[in-house]
N, C-alpha and C positions, 0 to 999 in steps of 0.2 A: 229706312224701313228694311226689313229682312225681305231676302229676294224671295218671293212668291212663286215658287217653284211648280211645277202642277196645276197651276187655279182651277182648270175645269178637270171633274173626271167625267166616267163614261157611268157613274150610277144615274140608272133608268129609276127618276124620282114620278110619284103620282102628283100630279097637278093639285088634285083636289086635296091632296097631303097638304101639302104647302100652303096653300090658300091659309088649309085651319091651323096651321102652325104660327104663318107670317101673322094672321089676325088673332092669337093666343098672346104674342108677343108685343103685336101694338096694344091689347088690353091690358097684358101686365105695367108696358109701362107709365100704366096712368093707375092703375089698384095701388089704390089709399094704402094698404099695406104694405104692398112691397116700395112706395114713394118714402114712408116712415122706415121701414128698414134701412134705405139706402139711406137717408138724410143719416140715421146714424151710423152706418156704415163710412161715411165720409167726415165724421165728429170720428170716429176711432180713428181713422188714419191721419188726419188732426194730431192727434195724443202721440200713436205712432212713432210719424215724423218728427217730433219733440223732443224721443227721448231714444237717444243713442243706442244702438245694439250692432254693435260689431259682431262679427263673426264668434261665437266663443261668449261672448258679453250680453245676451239677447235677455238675462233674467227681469228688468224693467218691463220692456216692451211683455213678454211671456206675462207679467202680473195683469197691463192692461186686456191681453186678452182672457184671461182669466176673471178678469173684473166682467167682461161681455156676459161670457157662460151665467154667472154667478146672478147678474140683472136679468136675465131671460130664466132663470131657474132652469138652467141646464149641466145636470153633471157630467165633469170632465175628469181628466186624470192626468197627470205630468210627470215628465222626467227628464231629470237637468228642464234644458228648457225647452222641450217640445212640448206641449198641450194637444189633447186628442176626445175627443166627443164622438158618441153615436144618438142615432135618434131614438126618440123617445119609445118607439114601437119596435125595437130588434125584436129580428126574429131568425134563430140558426138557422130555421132549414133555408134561407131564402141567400142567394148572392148578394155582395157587399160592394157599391162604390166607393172609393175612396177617393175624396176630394182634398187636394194638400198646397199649399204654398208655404214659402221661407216668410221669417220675418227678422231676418238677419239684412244688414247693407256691408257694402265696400265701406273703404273707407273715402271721406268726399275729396277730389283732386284738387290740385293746385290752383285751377283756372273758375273756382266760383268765385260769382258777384257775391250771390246771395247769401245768406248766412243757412247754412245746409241743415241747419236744426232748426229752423223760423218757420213754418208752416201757414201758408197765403194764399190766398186766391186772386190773379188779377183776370182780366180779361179771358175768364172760364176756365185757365190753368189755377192747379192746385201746385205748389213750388213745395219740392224740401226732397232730401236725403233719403229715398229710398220711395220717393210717391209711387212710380212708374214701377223698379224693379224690390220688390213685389209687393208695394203696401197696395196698392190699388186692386190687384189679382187676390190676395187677402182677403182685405174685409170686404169684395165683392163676394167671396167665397163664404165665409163666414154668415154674410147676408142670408145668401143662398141656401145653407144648411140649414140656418133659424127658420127659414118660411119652408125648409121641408120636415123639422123636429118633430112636430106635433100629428103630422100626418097618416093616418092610418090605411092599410091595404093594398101598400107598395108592393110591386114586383121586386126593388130592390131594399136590401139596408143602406145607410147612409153613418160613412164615419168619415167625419172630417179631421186632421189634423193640420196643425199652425207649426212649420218647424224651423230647427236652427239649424245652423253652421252650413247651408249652403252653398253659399258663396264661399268657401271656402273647404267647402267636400269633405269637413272637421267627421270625424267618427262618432258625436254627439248628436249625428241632425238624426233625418226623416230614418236613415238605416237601420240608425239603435233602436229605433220603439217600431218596423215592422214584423219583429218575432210577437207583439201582442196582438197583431190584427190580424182575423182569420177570415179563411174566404172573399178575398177580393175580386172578383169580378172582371174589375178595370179598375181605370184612375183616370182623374183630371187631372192635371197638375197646369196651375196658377202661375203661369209670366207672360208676359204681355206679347200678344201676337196680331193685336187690333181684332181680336173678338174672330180670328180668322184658325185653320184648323190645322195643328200642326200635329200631323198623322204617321209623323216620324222625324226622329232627331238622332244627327250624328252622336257615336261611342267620342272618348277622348282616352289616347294612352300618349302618355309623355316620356323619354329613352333620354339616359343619360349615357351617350358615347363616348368612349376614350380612347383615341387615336393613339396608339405608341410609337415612337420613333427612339434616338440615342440621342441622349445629349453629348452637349462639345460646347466650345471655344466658337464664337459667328468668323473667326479669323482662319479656320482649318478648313477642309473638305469635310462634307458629311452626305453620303450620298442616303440617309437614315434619318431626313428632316423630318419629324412629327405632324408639323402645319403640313408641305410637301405632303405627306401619304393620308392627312384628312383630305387633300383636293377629290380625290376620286370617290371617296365616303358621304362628302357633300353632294356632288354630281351624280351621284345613285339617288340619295333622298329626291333631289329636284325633278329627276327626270325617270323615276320608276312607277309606271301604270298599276295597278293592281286589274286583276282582268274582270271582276262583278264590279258594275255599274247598277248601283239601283234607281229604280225610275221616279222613287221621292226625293232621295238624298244624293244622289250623282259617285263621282269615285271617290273613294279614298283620299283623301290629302294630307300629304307629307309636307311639314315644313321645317326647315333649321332656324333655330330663334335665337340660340345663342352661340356663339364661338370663344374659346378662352383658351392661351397659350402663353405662355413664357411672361418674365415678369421685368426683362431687362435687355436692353438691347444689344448688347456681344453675347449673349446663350442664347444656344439654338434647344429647345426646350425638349424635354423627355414625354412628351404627351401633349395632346391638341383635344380640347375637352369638347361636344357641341352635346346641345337638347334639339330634341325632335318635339315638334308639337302632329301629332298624329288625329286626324277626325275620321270616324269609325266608320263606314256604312255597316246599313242592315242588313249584307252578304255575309259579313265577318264580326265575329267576336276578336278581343281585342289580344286572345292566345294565340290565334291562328296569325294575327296581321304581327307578332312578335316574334312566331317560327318564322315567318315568310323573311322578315329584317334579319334574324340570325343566319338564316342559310348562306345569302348574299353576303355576308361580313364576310372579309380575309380573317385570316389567323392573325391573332392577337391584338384584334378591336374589341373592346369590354362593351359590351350593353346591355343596361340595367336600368326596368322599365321602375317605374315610382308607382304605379300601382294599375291593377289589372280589374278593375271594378267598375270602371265608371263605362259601361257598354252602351251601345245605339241602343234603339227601343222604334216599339209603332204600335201600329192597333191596325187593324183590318180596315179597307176601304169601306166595305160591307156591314159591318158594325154596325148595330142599331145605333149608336149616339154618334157615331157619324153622318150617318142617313139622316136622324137629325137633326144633326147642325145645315149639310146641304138642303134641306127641306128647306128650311129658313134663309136660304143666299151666302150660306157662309161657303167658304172657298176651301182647298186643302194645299196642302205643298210639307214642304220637308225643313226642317229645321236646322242651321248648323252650328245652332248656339247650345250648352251643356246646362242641363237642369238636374231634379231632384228625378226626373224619365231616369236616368242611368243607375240608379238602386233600386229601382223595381223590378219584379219577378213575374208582372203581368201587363197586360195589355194597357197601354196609356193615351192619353189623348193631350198636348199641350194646348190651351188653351187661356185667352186673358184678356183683360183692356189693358193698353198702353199699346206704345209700342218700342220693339226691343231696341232700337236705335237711340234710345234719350238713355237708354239702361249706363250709369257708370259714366255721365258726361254731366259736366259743370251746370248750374242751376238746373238739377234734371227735376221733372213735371207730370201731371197727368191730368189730362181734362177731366174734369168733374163731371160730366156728361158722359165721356168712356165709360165711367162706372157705373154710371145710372144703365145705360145701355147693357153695359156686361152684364149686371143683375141680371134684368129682364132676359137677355139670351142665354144667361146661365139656367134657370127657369126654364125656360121654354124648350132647350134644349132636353133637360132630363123630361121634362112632364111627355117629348113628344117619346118616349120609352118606357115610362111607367103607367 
């Protein structure tokens, strides 16, 4: 489980709030409706899980969500393969939620039993390739937008989108189609947190460093070892504080992930190569945390970041669909896992069933119950806002 970072804040919630929220929520999940949305919300991810969508490769899975729209008589619109819907009653002058999950997977590791495209249910786990990250936060979501399409006299709009390339940060996913959506508000964004509130999640910037030294002969002097002048480039990454601490996502963290030199044993190599894997707090954007690394470099260490886009994110503690969620028992904390949060331009909220620890591990699962659950608090969550 992700480490639950914060669980209590200090919002002064009303009793008698909660009361009507907690007992909105035990109702929904017993309404005949939304039990019939969910039973088919758990037949889509069924289908889903069935049918392959790599990163890049998602056009299958994109038709069956297009088949949903299409049986509910709701118009959508696509590109490559993101699918996107608003509800039935837009209206400009009013703020816009936007509710999003991937529908892209990894690809499945070495260590499954199970056959990662066979979709099962045993013993209330649903099995297959992508249930947990993100088919289950999905078609709860999707759920959710169908039992608000039709709804008339919202505070907010409601545009959901189903996107791709994800998991793999591809220039095709959610990025490419948010020049058509206007006024957003907030956003949910769909990956599994056990239905709990994750009100801020680490940036990610990745640095390709290149240590230079002089090659030679391993049989001569070289007081110009390459490996040698990474030693102290390493021990800066390990052991350098960044000075904001934030109080959902904690410091900054530096890690060396990879190390690469020389390709033979008598050369002493001209360059010592290492990657930085960097997680962002919500102090720093991820320009500033890449002056702070160049400053520190000696002369003639190259680092060159792979892309300067994927930034922290959060949403106010305060937040009505925060307030919310805590109304209802849900908890908050900080996130240090990277989602579809780091291409947005507005205030987000991670939220989902599953949980992120089955995310990207051998027979990965999602209780069928999570989902039934996540509906009704997906629900009950917006309703305690509009």
């Amino acid at each position: 489980m992700e480490k639950l970072e914060n669980a209590k804040n200090n919002l002064q919630i009303n009793n008698s709030d909660g009361e009507v929220l907690g007992g909105l929520h035990a109702q929904l999940l017993h309404d005949s409706k939304i039990k019939e949305l969910t039973d088919l919300a758990i037949e889509l991810l069924h289908k889903l899980i069935e049918t392959p969508s790599f990163s890049s490769e998602e056009d299958r899975t994109a038709q069956l969500i297009e088949n949903w729209f299409i049986k509910n008589d709701i118009p959508f619109k696509r590109e490559n393969n993101n699918i996107w819907a608003y509800n039935k009653y837009y209206d400009n002058s009013l703020p816009t939620i936007l509710l999003n999950s991937h529908h892209d997977t990894v690809k499945p590791n070495g260590n499954y039993t199970n056959d990662p495209f066979k979709a099962f249910e045993e013993g209330g786990k649903l099995f297959g390739l992508g249930s947990n990250d993100a088919g289950g936060c999905l078609v709860s979501l999707i759920a959710t937008f169908t039992y608000f399409y039709q709804k008339r006299d919202l505070k907010y709009n409601f545009v959901i989108v189903a996107s791709a390339e994800e998991e793999s940060s591809g220039p095709l996913g959610l990025k490419s189609v948010l020049k058509y959506i206007e006024n957003v508000d907030f956003a949910i964004v769909g990956e599994p947190t056990l239905m709990q509130l994750a009100v801020a999640e680490k940036g990610l910037l990745v640095l390709d460093v290149s240590v230079k030294g002089t090659a030679s002969h391993a049989a001569h002097p070289n007081n110009d070892n390459a490996i040698y002048n990474a030693i102290p480039i390493i021990e800066w990454f390990r052991s350098y504080q960044f000075p904001k601490v934030s109080d959902t996502l904690g410091k900054v963290k530096m890690t060396v992930t990879q190390v690469n030199a020389g390709n033979q044993h008598n050369v002493v190599p001209a360059s010592c190569d290492l990657v930085i894997d960097i997680r962002v707090n919500d102090h720093y954007n991820n320009a500033q945390v890449l002056e702070s690394v160049l400053q520190a470099m000696p002369d003639g260490v190259e680092v060159t970041p792979r892309s300067l886009d994927l930034g922290s994110s959060s949403i106010a503690i305060d937040h009505p669909v925060v307030k919310s969620g805590v109304r209802l028992g849900r908890t908050t904390y900080g996130s240090p896992t990277l989602s579809d949060q780091s291409v947005l331009n507005c205030p987000s909220l991670k939220l989902g069933p599953g949980d992120s620890t089955r995310s990207h591990s051998a027979n990965e699962y999602i209780y069928t119950e999570e989902i039934r659950e996540g509906v009704a608090l997906y629900i009950a969550i917006l309703e305690g806002i509009l």
